[in-house]
N, C-alpha and C positions, 0 to 999 in steps of 0.2 A: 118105825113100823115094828110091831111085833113079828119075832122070828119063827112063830110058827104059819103067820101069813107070807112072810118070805119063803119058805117051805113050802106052800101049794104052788108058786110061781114055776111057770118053765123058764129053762133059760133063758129063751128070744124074752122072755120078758123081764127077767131079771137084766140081761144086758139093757132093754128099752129103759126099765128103772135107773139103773147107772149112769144111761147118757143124759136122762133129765134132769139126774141130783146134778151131774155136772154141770152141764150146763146152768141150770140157776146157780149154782155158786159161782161159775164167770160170768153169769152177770153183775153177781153181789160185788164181784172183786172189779169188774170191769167201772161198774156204777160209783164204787166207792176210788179209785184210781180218778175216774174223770173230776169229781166232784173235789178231791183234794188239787187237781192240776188247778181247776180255775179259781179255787178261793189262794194258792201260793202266785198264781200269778197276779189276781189281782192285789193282793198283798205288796208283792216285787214291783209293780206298777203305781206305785202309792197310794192305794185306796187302803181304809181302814178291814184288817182284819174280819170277816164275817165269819162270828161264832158259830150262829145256827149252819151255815153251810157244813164248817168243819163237823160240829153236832151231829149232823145228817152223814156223812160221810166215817166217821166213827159207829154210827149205828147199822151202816149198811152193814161193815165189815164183820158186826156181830151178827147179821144175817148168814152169810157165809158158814161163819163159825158154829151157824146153829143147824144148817145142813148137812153137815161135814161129818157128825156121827150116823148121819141114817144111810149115807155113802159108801161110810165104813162098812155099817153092817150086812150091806150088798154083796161088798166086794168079801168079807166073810162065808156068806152063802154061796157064792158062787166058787169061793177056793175047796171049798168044803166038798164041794159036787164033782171036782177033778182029780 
């Protein structure tokens, strides 16, 4: 988000922003967490390796990662205002 749209935000909002970035990033990590549990167990259990699962669970985490700076910049604006 551009920082001068950050800027018209009140706080109640800016915090509202924060707890959404958050939250989607636990789920990116919660989503990415589960999906590597069941492709090691089924692994550990002798089924053949599932790449795509891993594939998908590598790509979630780059979700995460790709939220993670618009979060920052929240928490930026809001340090800025104290």
């Amino acid at each position: 988000m551009e920082k001068d749209k950050l800027k018209e935000l009140t706080a109640a909002e800016l915090q509202s922003k924060s707890n959404s970035l958050k939250g989607i990033i636990g789920l990116f990590v919660f989503l990415s967490l589960a999906l590597f549990f069941f492709a090691i167990r089924d692994y550990l259990n002798g089924k053949e390796l599932d790449m795509a699962i891993v594939t998908i669970a590598i790509c979630t985490l780059g979700g995460a990662a790709t939220v993670y700076p618009q979060l920052k910049e929240v928490w930026e604006e809001v340090k800025s205002r104290t």
